[in-house]
MARTIFI-460377 format. One record per residue: residue number from 1; x, y, z of N, C-alpha, C in turn; residue in three letters. Coordinates in pm, whole numbers. Example, Ala and Ser with C-alpha at 12.3 -4.5 7.8 and 13.67 -1.06 7.14 Angstrom:
<pt n="1" n_X="1319" n_Y="-569" n_Z="780" ca_X="1230" ca_Y="-450" ca_Z="780" c_X="1320" c_Y="-330" c_Z="780" res="Ala"/>
<pt n="2" n_X="1285" n_Y="-225" n_Z="708" ca_X="1367" ca_Y="-106" ca_Z="714" c_X="1290" c_Y="3" c_Z="787" res="Ser"/>
***
This chain:
<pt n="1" n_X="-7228" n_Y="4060" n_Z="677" ca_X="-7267" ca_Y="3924" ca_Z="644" c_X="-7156" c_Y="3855" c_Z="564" res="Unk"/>
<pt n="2" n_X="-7105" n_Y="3927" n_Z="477" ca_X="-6991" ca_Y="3868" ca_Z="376" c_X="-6866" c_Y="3860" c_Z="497" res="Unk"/>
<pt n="3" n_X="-6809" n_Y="3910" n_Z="559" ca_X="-6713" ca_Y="3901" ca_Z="684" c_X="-6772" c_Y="3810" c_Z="723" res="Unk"/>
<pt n="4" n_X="-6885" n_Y="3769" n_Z="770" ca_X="-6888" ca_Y="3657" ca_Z="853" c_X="-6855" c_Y="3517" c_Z="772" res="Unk"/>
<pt n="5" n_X="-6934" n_Y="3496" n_Z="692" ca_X="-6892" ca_Y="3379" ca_Z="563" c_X="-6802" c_Y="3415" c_Z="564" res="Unk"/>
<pt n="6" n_X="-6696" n_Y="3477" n_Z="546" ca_X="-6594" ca_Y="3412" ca_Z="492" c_X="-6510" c_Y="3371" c_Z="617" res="Unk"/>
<pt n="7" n_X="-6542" n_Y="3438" n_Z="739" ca_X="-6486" ca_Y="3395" ca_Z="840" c_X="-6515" c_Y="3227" c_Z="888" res="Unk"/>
<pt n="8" n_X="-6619" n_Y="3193" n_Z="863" ca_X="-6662" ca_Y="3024" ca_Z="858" c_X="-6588" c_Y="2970" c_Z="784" res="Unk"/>
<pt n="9" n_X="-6640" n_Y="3024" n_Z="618" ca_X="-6543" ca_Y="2913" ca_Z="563" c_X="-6383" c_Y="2931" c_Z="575" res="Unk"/>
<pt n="10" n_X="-6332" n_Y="3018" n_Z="588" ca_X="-6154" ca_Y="3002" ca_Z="666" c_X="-6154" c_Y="2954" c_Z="733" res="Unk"/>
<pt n="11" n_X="-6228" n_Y="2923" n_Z="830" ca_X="-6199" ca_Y="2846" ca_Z="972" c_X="-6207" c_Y="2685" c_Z="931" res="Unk"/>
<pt n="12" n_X="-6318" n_Y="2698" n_Z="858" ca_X="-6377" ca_Y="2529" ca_Z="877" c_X="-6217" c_Y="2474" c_Z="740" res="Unk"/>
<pt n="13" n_X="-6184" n_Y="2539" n_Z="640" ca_X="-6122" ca_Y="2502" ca_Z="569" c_X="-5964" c_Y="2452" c_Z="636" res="Unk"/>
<pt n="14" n_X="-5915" n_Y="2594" n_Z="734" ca_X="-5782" ca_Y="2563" ca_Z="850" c_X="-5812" c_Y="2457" c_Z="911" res="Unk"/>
<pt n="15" n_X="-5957" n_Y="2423" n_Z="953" ca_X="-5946" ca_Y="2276" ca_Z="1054" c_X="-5921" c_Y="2195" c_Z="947" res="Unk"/>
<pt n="16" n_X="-5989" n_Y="2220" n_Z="803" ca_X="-5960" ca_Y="2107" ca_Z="722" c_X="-5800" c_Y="2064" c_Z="701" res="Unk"/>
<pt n="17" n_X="-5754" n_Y="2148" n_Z="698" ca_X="-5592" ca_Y="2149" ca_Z="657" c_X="-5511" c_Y="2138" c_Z="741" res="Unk"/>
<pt n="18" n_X="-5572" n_Y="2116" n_Z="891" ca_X="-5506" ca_Y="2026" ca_Z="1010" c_X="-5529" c_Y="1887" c_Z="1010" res="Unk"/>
<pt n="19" n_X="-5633" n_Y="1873" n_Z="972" ca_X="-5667" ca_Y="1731" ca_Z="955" c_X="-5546" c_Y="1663" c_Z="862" res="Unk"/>
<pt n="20" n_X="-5553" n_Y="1740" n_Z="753" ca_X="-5503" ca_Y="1714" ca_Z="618" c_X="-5339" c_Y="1632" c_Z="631" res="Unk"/>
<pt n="21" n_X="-5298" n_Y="1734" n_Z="730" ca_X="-5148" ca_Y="1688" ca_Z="780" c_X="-5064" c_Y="1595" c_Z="814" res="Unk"/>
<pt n="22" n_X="-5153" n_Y="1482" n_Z="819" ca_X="-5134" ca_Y="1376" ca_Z="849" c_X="-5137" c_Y="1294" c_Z="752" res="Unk"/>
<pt n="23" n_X="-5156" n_Y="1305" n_Z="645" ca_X="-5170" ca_Y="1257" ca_Z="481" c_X="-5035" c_Y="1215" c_Z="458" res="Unk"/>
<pt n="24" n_X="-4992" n_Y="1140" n_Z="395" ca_X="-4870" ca_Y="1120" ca_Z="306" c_X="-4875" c_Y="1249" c_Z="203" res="Unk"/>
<pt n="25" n_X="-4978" n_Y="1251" n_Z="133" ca_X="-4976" ca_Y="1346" ca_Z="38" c_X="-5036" c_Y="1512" c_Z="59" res="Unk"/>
<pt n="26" n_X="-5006" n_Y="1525" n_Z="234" ca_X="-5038" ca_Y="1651" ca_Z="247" c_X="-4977" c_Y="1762" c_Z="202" res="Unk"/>
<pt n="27" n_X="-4896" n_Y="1773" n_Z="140" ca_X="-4840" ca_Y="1896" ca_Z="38" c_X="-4955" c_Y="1940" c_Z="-93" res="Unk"/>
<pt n="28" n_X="-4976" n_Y="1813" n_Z="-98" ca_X="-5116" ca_Y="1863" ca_Z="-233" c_X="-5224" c_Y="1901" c_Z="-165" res="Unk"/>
<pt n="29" n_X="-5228" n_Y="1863" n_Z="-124" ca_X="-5398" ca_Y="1890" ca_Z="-23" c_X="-5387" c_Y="2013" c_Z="73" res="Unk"/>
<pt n="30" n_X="-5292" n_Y="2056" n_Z="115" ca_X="-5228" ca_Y="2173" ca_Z="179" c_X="-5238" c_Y="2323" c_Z="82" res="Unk"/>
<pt n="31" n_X="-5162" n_Y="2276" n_Z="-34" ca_X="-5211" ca_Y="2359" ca_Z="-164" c_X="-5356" c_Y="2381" c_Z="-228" res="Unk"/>
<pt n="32" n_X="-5432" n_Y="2257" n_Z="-237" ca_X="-5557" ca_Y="2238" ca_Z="-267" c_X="-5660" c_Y="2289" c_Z="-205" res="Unk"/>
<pt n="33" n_X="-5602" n_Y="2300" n_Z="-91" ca_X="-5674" ca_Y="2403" ca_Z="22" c_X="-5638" c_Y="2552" c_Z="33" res="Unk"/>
<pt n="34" n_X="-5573" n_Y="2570" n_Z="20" ca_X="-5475" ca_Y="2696" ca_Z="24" c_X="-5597" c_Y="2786" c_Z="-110" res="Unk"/>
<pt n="35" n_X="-5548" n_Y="2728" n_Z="-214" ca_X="-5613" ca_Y="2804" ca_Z="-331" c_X="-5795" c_Y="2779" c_Z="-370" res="Unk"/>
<pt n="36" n_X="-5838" n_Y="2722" n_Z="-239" ca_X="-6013" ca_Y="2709" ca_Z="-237" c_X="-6005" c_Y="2817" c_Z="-139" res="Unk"/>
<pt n="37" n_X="-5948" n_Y="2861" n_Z="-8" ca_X="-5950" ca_Y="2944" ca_Z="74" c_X="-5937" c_Y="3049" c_Z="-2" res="Unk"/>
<pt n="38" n_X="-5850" n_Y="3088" n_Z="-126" ca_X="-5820" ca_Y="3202" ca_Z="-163" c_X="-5946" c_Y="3273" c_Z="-198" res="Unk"/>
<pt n="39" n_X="-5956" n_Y="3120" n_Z="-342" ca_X="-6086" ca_Y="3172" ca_Z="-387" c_X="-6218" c_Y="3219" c_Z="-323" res="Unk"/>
<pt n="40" n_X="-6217" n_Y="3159" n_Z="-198" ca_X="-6388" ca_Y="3189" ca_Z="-162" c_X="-6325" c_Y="3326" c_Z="-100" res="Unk"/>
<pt n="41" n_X="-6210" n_Y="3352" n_Z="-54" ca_X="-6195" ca_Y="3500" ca_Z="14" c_X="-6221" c_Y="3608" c_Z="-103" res="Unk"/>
<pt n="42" n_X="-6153" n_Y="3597" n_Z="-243" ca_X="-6170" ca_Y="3701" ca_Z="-306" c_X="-6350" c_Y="3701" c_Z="-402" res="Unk"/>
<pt n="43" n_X="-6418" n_Y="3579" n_Z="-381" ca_X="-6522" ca_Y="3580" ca_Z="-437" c_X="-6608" c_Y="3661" c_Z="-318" res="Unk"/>
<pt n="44" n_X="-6613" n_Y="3635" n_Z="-201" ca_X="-6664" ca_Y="3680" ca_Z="-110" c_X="-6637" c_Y="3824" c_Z="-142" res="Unk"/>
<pt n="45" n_X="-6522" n_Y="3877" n_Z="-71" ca_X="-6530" ca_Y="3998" ca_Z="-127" c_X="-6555" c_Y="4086" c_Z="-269" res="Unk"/>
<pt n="46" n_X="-6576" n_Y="4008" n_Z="-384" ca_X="-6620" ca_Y="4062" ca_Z="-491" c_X="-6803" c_Y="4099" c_Z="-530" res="Unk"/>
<pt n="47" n_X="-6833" n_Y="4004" n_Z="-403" ca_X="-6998" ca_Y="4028" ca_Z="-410" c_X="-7021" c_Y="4103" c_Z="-298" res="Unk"/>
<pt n="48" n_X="-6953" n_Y="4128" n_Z="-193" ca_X="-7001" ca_Y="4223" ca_Z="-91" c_X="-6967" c_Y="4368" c_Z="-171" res="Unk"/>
<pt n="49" n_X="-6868" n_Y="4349" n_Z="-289" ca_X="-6793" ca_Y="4473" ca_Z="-334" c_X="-6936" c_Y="4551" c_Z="-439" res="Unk"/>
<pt n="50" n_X="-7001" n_Y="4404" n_Z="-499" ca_X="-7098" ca_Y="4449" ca_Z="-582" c_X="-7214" c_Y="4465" c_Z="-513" res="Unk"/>
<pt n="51" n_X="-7233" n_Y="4414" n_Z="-424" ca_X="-7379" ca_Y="4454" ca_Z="-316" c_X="-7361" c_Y="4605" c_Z="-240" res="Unk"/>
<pt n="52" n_X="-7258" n_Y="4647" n_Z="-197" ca_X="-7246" ca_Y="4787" ca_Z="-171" c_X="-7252" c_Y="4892" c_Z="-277" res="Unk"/>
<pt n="53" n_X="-7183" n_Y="4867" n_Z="-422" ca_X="-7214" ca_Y="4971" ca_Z="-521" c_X="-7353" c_Y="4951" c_Z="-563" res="Unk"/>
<pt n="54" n_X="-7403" n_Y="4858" n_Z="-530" ca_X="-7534" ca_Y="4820" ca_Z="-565" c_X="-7644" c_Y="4938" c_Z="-461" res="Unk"/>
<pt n="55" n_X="-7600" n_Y="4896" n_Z="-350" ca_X="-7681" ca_Y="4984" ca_Z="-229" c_X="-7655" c_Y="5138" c_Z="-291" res="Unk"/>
<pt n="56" n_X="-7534" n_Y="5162" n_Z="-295" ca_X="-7467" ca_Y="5321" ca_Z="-363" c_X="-7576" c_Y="5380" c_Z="-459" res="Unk"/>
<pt n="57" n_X="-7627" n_Y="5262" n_Z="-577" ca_X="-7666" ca_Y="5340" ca_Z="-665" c_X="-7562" c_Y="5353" c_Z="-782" res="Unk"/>
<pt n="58" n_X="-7452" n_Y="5255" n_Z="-777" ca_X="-7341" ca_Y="5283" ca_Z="-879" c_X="-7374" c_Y="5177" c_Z="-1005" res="Unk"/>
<pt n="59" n_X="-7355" n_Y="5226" n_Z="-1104" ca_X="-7403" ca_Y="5083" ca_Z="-1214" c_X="-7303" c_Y="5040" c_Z="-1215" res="Unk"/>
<pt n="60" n_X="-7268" n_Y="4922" n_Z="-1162" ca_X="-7206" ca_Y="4812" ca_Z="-1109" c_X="-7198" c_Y="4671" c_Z="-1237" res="Unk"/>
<pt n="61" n_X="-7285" n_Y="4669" n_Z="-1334" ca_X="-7258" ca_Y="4582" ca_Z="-1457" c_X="-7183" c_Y="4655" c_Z="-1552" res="Unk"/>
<pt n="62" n_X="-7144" n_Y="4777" n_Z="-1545" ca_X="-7060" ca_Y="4860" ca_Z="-1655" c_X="-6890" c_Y="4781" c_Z="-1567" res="Unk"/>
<pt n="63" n_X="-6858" n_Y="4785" n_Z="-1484" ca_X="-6769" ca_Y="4763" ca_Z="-1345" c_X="-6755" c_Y="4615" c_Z="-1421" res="Unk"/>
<pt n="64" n_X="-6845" n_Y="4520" n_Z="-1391" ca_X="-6781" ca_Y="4392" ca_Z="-1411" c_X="-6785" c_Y="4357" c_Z="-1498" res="Unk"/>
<pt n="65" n_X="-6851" n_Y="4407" n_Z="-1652" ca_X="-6803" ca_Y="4361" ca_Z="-1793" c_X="-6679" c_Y="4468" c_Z="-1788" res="Unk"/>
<pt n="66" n_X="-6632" n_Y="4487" n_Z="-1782" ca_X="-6483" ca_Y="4558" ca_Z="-1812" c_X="-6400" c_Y="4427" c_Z="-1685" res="Unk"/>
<pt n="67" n_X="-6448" n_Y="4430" n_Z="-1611" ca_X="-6352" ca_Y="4354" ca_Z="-1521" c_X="-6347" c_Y="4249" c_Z="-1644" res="Unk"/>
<pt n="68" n_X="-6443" n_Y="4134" n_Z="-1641" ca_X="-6483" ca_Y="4038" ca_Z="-1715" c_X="-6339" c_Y="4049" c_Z="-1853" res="Unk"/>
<pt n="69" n_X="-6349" n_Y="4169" n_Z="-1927" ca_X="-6309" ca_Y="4201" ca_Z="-2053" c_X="-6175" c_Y="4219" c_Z="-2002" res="Unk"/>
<pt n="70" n_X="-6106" n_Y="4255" n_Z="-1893" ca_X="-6031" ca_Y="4263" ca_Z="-1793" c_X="-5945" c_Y="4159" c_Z="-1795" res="Unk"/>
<pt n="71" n_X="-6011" n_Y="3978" n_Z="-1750" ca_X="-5946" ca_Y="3882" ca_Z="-1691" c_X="-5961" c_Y="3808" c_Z="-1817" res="Unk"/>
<pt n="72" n_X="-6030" n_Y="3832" n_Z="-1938" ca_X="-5987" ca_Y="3778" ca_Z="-2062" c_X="-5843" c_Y="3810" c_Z="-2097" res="Unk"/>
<pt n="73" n_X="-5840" n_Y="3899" n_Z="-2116" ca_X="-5716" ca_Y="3997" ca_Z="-2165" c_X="-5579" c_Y="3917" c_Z="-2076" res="Unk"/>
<pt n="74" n_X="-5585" n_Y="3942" n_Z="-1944" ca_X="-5534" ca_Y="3875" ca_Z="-1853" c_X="-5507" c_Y="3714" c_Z="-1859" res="Unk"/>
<pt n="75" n_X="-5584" n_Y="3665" n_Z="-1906" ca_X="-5611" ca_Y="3507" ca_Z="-1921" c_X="-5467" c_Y="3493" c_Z="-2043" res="Unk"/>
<pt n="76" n_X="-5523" n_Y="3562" n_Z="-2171" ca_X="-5443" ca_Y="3547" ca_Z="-2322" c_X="-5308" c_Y="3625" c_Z="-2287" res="Unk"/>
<pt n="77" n_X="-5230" n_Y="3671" n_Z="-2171" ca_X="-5125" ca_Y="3742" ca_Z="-2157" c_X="-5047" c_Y="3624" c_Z="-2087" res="Unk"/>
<pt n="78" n_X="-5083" n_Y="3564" n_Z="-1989" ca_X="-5064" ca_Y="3475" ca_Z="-1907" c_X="-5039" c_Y="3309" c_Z="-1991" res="Unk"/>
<pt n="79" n_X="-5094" n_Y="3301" n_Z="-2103" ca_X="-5139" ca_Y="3179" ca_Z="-2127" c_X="-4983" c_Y="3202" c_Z="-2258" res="Unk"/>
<pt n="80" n_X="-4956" n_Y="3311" n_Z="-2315" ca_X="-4817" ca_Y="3336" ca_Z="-2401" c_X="-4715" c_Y="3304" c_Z="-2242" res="Unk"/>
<pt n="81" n_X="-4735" n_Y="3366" n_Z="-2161" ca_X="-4599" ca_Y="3373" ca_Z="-2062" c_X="-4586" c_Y="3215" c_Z="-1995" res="Unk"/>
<pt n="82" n_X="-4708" n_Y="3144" n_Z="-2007" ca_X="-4671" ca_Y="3003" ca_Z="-1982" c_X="-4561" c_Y="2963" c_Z="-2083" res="Unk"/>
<pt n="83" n_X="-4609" n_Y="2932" n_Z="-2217" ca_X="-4575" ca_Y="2917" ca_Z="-2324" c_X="-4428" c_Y="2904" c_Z="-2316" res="Unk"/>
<pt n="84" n_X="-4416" n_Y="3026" n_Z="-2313" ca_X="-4256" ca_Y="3093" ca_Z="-2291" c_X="-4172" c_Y="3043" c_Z="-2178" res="Unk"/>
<pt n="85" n_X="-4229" n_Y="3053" n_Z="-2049" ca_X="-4140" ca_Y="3002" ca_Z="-1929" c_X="-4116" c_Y="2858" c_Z="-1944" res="Unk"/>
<pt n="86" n_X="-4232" n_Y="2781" n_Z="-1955" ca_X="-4190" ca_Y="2620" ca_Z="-1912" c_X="-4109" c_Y="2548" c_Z="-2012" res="Unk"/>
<pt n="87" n_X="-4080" n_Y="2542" n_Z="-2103" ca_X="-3999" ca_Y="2473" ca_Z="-2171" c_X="-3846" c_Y="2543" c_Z="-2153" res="Unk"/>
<pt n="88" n_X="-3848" n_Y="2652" n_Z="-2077" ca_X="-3730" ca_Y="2723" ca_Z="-2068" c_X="-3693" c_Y="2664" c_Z="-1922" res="Unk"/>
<pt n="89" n_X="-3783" n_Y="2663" n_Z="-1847" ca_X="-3757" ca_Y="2595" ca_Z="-1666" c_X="-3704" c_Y="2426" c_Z="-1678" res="Unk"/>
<pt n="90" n_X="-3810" n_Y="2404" n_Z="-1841" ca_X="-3758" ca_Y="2236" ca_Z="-1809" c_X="-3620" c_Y="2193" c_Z="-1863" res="Unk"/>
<pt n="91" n_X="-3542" n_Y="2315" n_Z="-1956" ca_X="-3421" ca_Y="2344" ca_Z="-1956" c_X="-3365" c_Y="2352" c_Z="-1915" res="Unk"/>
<pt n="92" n_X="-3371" n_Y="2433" n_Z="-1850" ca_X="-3254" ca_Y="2451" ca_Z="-1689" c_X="-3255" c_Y="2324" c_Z="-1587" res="Unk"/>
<pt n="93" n_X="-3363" n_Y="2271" n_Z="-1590" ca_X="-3365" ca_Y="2175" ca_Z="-1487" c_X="-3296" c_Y="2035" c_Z="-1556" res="Unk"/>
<pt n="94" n_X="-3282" n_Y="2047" n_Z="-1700" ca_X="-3222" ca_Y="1912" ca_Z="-1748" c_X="-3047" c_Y="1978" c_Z="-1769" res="Unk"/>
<pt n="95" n_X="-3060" n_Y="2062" n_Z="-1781" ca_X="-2909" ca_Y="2127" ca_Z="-1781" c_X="-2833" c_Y="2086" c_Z="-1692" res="Unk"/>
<pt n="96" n_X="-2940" n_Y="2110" n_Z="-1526" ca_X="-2847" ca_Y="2094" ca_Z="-1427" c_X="-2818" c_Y="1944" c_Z="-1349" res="Unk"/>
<pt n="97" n_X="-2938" n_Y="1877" n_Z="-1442" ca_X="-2879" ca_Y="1714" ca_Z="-1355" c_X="-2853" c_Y="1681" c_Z="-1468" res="Unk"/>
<pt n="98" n_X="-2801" n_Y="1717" n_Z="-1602" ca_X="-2722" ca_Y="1684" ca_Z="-1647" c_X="-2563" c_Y="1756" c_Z="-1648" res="Unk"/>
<pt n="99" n_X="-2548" n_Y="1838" n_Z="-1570" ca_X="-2402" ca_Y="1861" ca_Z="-1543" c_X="-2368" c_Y="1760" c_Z="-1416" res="Unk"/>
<pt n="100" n_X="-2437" n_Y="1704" n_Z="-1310" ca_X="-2422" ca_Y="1647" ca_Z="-1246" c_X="-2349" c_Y="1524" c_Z="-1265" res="Unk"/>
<pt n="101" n_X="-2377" n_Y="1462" n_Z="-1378" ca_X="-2350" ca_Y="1298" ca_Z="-1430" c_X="-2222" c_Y="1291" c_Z="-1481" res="Unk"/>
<pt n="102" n_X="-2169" n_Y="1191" n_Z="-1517" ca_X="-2042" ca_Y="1165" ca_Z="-1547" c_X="-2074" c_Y="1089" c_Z="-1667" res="Unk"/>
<pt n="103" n_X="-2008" n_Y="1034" n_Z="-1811" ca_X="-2088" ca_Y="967" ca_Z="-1879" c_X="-1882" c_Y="934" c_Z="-1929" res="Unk"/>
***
């Protein structure tokens, strides 16, 4: 059942993102789509993942508060490495159209 959903919504989302193509601003909407497709693929599979340990007999809420405690952890690791990269990218990028110029 979870294969099939997600096989709909990929499909119906790819027709969306043919449509989309024709946009001036289909690069955003191309992306915008891109990362709703992702999501419903890995949500999909995260509840067929918990409906089978479920069928198993596996305690399956020990599983996703650690996941949970998991993508916190993950969240506050990610959110320093922003921190860190972008003011360093927007460096480089003023570095280099400013070697470009003549003054």
């Amino acid at each position: 059942m979870a294969l099939v959903l997600n096989y709909i919504v990929g499909k119906s989302l790819r027709r969306m993102l043919k449509r989309s193509a024709s946009r001036p601003d289909h690069r955003r909407s191309r992306t915008a789509l891109s990362i709703t497709a992702s999501f419903f693929g890995y949500l999909t599979l995260t509840v067929a993942l918990v409906l089978c340990l479920r069928v198993l007999g596996v305690n399956y809420q020990a599983i996703l508060a650690g996941a949970g405690v998991a993508g916190i952890a993950l969240g506050f690791g990610a959110q320093t490495l922003v921190r860190i990269c972008c003011p360093g990218s927007f460096s480089c990028l003023k570095t280099s159209s400013a070697s470009g110029t003549t003054s």
